[in-house]
PAROVEX-677212 format. One record per residue (C-alpha): y, x, z; residue number from 0; residue in one letter. Coordinates in steps of 0.5 Angstrom, whole numbers, plus 500, padded with zeros to 3 digits. Each point is the difference from the previous one (the first is absolute). Layout:
PAROVEX-677212
+-------+------+-----+-----+------+
: north : east :  up : pos : code :
+-------+------+-----+-----+------+
:     Y :    X :   Z : NUM :    A :
...
+-------+------+-----+-----+------+
***
This chain:
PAROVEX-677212
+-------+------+-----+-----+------+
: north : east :  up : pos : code :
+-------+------+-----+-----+------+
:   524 :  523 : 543 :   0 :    X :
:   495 :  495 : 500 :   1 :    X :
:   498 :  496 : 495 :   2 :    X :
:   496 :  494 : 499 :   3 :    X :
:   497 :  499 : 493 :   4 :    X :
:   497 :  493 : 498 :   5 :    X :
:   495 :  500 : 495 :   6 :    X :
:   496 :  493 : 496 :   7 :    X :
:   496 :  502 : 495 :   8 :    X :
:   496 :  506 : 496 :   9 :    X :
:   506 :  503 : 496 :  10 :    X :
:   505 :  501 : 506 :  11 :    X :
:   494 :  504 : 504 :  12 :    X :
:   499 :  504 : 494 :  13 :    X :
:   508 :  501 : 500 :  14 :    X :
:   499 :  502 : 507 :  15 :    X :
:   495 :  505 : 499 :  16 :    X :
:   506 :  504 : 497 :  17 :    X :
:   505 :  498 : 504 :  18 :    X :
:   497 :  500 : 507 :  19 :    X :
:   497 :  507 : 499 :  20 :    X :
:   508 :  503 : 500 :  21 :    X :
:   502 :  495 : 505 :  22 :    X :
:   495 :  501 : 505 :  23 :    X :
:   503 :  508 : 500 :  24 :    X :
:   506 :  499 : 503 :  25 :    X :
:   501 :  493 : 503 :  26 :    X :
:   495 :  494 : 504 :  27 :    X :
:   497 :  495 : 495 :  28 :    X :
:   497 :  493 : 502 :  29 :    X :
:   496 :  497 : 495 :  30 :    X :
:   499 :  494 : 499 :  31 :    X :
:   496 :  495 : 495 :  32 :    X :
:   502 :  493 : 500 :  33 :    X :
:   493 :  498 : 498 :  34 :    X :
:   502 :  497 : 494 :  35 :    X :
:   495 :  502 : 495 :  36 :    X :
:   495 :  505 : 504 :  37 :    X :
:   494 :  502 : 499 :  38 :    X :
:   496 :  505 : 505 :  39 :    X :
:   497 :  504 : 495 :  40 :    X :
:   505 :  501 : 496 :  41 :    X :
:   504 :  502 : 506 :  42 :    X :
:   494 :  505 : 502 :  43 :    X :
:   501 :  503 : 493 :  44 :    X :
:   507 :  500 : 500 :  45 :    X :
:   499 :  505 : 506 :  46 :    X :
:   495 :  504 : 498 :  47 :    X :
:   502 :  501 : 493 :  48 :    X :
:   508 :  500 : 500 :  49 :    X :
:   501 :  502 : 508 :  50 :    X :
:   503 :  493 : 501 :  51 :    X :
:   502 :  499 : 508 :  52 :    X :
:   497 :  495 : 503 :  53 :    X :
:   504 :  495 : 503 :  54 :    X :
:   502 :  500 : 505 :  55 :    X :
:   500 :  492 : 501 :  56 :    X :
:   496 :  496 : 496 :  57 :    X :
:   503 :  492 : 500 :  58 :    X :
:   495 :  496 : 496 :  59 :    X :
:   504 :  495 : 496 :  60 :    X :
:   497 :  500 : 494 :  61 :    X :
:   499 :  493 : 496 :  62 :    X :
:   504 :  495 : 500 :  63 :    X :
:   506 :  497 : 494 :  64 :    X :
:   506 :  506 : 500 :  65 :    X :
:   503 :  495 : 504 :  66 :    X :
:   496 :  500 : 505 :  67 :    X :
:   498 :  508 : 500 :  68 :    X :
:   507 :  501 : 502 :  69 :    X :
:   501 :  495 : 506 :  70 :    X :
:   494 :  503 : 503 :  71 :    X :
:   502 :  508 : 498 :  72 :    X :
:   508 :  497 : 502 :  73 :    X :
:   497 :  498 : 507 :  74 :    X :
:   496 :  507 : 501 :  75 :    X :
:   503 :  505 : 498 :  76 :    X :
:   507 :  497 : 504 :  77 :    X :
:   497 :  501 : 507 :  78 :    X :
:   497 :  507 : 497 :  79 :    X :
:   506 :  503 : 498 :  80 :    X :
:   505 :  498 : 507 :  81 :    X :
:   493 :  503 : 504 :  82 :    X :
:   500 :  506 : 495 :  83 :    X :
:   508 :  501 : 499 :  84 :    X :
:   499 :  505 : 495 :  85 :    X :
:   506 :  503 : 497 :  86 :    X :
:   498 :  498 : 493 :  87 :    X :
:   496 :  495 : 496 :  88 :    X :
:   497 :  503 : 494 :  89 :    X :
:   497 :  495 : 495 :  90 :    X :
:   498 :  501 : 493 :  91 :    X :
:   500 :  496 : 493 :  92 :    X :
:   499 :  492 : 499 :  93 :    X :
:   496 :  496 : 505 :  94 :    X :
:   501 :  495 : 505 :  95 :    X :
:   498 :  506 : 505 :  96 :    X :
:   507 :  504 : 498 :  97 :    X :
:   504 :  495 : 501 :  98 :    X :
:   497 :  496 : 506 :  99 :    X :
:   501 :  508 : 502 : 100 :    X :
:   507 :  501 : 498 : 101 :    X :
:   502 :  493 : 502 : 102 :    X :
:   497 :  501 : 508 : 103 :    X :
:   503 :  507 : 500 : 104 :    X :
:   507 :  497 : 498 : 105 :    X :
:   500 :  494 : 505 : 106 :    X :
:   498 :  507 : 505 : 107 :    X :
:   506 :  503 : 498 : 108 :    X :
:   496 :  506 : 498 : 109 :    X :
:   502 :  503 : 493 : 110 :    X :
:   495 :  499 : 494 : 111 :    X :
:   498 :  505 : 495 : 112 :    X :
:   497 :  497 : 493 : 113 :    X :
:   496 :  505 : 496 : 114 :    X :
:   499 :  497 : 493 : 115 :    X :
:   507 :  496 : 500 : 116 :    X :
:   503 :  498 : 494 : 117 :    X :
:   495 :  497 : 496 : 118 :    X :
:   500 :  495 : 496 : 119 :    X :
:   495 :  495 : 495 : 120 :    X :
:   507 :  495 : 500 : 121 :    X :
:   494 :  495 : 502 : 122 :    X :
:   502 :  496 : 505 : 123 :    X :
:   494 :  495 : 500 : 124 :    X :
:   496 :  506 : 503 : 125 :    X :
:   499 :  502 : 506 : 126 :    X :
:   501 :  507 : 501 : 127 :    X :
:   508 :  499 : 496 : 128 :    X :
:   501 :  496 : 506 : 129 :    X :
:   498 :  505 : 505 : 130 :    X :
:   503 :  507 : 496 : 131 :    X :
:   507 :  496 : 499 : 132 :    X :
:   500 :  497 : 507 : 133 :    X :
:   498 :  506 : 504 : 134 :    X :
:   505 :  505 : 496 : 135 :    X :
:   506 :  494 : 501 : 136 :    X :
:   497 :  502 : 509 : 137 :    X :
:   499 :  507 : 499 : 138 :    X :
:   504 :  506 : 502 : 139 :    X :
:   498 :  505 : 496 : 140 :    X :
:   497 :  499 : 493 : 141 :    X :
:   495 :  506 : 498 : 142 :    X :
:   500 :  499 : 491 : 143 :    X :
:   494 :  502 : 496 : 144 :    X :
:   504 :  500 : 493 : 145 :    X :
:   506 :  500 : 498 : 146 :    X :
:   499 :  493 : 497 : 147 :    X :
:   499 :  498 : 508 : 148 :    X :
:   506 :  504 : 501 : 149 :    X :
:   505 :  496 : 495 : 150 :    X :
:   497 :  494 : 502 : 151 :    X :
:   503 :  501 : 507 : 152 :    X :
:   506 :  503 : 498 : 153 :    X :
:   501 :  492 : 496 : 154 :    X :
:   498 :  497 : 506 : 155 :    X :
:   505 :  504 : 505 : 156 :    X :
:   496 :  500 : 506 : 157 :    X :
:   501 :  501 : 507 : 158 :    X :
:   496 :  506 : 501 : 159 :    X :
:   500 :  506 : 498 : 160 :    X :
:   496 :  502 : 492 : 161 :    X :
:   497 :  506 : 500 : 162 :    X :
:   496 :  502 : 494 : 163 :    X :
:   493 :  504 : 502 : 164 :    X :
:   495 :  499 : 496 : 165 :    X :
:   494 :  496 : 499 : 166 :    X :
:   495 :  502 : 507 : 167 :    X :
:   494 :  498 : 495 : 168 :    X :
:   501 :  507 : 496 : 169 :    X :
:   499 :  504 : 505 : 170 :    X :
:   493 :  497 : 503 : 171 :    X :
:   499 :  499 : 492 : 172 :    X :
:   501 :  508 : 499 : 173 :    X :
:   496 :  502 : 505 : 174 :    X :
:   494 :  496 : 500 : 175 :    X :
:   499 :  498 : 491 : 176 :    X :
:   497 :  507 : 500 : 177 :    X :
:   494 :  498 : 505 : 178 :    X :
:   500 :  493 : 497 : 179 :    X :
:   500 :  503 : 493 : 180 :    X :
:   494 :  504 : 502 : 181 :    X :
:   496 :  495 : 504 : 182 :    X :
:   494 :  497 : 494 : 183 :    X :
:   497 :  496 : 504 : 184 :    X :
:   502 :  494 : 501 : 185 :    X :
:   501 :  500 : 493 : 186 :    X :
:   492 :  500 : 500 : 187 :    X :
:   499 :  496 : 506 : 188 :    X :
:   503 :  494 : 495 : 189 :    X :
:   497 :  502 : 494 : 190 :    X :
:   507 :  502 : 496 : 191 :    X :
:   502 :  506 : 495 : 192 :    X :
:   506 :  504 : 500 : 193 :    X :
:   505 :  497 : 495 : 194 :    X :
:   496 :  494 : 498 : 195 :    X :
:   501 :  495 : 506 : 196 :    X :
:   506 :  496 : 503 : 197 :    X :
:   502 :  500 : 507 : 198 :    X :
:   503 :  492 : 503 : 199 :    X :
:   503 :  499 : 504 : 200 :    X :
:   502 :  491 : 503 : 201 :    X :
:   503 :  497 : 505 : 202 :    X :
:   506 :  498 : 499 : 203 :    X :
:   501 :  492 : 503 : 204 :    X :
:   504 :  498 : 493 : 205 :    X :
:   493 :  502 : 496 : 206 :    X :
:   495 :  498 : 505 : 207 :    X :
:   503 :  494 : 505 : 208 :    X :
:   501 :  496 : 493 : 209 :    X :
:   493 :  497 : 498 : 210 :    X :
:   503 :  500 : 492 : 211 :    X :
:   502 :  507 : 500 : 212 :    X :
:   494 :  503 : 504 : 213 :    X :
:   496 :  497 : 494 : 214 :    X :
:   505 :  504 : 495 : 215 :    X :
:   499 :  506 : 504 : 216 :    X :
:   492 :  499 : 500 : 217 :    X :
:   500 :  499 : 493 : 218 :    X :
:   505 :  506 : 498 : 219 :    X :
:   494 :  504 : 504 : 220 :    X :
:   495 :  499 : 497 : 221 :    X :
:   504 :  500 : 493 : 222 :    X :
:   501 :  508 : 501 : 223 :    X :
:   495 :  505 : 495 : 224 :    X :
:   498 :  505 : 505 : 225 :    X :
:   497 :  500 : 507 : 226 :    X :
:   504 :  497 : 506 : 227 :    X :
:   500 :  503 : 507 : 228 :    X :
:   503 :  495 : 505 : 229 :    X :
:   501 :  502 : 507 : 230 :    X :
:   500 :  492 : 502 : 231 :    X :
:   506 :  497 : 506 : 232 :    X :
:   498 :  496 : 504 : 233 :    X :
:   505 :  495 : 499 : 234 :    X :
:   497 :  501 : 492 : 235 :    X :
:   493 :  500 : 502 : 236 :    X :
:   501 :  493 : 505 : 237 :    X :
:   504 :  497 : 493 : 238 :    X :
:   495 :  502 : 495 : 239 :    X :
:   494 :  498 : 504 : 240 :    X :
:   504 :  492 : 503 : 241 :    X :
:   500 :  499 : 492 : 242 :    X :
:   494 :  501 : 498 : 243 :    X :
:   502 :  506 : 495 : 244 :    X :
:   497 :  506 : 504 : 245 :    X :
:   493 :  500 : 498 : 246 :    X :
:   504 :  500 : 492 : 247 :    X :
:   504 :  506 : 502 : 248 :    X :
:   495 :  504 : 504 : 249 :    X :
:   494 :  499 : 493 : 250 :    X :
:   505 :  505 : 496 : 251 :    X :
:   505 :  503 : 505 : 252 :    X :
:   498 :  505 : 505 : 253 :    X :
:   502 :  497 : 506 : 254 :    X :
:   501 :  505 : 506 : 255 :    X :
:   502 :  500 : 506 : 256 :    X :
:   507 :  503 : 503 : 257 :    X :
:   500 :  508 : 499 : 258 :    X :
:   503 :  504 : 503 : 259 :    X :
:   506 :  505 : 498 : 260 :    X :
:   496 :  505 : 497 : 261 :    X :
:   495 :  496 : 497 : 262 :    X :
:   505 :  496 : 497 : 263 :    X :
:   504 :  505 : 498 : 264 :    X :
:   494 :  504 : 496 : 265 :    X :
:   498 :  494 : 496 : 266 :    X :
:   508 :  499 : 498 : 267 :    X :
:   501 :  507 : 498 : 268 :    X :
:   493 :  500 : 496 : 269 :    X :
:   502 :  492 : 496 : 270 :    X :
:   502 :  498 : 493 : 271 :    X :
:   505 :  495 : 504 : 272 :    X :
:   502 :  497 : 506 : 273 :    X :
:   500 :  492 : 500 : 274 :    X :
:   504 :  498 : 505 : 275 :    X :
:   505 :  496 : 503 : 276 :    X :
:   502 :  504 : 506 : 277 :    X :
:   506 :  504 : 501 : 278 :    X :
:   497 :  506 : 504 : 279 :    X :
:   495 :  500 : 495 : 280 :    X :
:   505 :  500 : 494 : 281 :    X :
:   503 :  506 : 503 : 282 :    X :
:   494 :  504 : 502 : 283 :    X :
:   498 :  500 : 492 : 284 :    X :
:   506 :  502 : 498 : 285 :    X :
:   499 :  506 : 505 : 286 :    X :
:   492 :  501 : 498 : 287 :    X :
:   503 :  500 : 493 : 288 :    X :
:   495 :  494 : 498 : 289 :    X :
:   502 :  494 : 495 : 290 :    X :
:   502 :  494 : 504 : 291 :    X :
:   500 :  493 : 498 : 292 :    X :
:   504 :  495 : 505 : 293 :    X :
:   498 :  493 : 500 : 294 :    X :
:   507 :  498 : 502 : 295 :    X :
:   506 :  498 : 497 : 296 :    X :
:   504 :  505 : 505 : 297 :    X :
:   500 :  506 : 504 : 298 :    X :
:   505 :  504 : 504 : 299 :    X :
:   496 :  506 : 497 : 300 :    X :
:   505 :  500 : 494 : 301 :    X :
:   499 :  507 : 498 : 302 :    X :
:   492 :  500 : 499 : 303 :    X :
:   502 :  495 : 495 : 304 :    X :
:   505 :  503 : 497 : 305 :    X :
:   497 :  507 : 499 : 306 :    X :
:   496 :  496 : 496 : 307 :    X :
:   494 :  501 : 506 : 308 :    X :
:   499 :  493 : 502 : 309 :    X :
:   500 :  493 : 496 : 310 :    X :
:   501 :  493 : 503 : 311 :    X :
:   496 :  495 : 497 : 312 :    X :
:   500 :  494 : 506 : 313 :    X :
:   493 :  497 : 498 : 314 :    X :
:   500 :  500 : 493 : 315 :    X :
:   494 :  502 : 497 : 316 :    X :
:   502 :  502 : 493 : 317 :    X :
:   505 :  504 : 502 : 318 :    X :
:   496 :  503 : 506 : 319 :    X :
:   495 :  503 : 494 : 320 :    X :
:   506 :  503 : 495 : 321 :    X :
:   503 :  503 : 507 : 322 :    X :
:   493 :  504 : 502 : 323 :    X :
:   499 :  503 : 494 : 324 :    X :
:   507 :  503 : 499 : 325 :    X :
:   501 :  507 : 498 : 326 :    X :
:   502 :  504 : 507 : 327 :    X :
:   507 :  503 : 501 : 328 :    X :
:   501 :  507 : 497 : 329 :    X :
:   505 :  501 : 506 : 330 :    X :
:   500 :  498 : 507 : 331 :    X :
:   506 :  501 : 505 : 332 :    X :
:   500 :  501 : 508 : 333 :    X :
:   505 :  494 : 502 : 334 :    X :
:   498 :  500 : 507 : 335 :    X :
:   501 :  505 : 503 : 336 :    X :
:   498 :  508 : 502 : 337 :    X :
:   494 :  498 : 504 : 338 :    X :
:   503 :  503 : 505 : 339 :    X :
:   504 :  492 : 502 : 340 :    X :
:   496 :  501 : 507 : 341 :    X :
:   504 :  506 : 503 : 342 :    X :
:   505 :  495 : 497 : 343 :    X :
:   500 :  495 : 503 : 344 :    X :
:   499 :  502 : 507 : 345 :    X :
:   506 :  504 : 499 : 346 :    X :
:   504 :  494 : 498 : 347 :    X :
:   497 :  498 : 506 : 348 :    X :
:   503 :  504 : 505 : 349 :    X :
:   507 :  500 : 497 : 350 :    X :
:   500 :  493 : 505 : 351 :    X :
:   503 :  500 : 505 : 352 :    X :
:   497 :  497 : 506 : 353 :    X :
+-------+------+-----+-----+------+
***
């Protein structure tokens, strides 16, 4: 079976790092990155640390409004998937990527596999809603991390098949926190002790894009008790600095620039808190067993909030502070899967008949 995966963004290479590595044993693979947030060196790392294939084809969109993004990725990856004629198209998660990859396999008549299907924040002013709703509504087979997913579709009715595999980023957690955990150094290399830092994560467009939020965001940062790491987004840094604020920030606030999955990683799992308004990064606290506060009023990880591991504050200072400082969960349960939902999801895969 040939099967052609597009990528857009670090999560869903990170995702790729597990599934590619079963995929690539029985079946042709080509991998494609649409470019839309990129970086080379990230890209090196990711290779290099995770075993994350390089693409096969690498398009360059990235920049622009969502709009924008998708009419470019839209008029790339049509040709790209008529001269390839896969058997399958696999996409992943919530950005423009999965869905300009689903809506060119579609129009191609080629079936679409969606890892990731079924999550929902009930959101739609954002973006990835839109995109996650819209592709499971094209999808022909749609691969669920959880049971909350599973009910979600069942609701919704579908025309695709719903299968509940797990959550991929179980596996790559399982198999690489151990030498995240061991890895020191970037702890060093940032000046920060175990237990007495929060790691940060911002970049979501309803926190950064609106001056009078982005102001809320600053002052919630410096407002925290404890050392803040911040690996810096581009999109955050370009808002920060149009604003005058980044000098402000980067006086109490260690400023970083994007890490890779290890380094990351070892920094979450050595954290008093993760602060951030991302989902991925919502759930890789869960996973790491770390205190997260989300500056959002939603998520589509309900069960990192339910178990009592995840708070959602928005941009509220006040509430931010108490929410730091809770008392961790005595229990912590295991809603996303065996961490086997690679093997899972590729043999969901070949249950298509094409």
């Amino acid at each position: 079976m040939r099967v052609l995966t597009v990528l857009g963004n670090r999560p869903q290479s990170v995702k790729a790092a597990a599934v590619s590595r079963v995929l690539r044993q029985r079946h042709e693979e080509i991998l494609v990155h649409t470019g839309q947030h990129f970086d080379d060196e990230l890209s090196t790392i990711f290779e290099r640390e995770l075993g994350v294939p390089k693409p096969e084809v690498q398009l360059g969109l990235g920049g622009g409004s969502n709009t924008e993004q998708t009419a470019k990725q839209l008029a790339a990856l049509g040709p790209l998937v008529a001269q390839r004629r896969p058997d399958v198209v696999l996409v992943y998660g919530d950005t423009n990527s999965t869905l300009t990859g689903g809506i060119a396999a579609v129009q191609a008549g080629i079936p679409v596999v969606h890892v990731e299907a079924g999550m929902r924040s009930w959101d739609w002013k954002m973006p990835e809603e839109q995109n996650r709703v819209l592709t499971d509504a094209l999808s022909d087979l749609l691969l669920v991390p959880s049971k909350t997913a599973q009910a979600n579709l069942e609701r919704e009715h579908p025309r695709g098949r719903v299968i509940y595999v797990g959550d991929v980023m179980v596996d790559v957690a399982d198999l690489f926190r151990p030498k995240a955990r061991e890895n020191s150094a970037v702890l060093e290399r940032y000046g920060v002790t175990p237990g007495e830092y929060v790691i940060s994560t911002t970049h979501r467009a309803a926190n950064v894009d609106d001056p009078a939020r982005l102001r809320k965001l600053v002052d919630l940062l410096l407002a925290v008790p404890h050392q803040v790491v911040l690996p810096l987004h581009p999109r955050t840094r370009a808002r920060l600095e149009a604003a005058g604020w980044y000098d402000e920030l980067a006086a109490k606030v260690v400023l970083t620039p994007p890490l890779g999955y290890l380094d990351f990683t070892a920094l979450l799992v050595h954290a008093h808190t993760a602060l951030t308004d991302s989902g991925g990064v919502q759930k890789e606290a869960f996973l790491a067993r770390t205190r997260c506060v989300t500056m959002r009023d939603t998520t589509e990880w309900v069960e990192t909030v339910q178990s009592g591991w995840n708070e959602l504050v928005d941009l509220d200072t006040e509430r931010a502070l108490v929410a730091l400082e809770r008392p961790m969960p005595a229990e912590h349960p295991a809603p996303y899967g065996d961490g086997h939902a690679a093997e899972h999801v590729v043999a969901a895969i070949e249950t298509l008949d094409v």
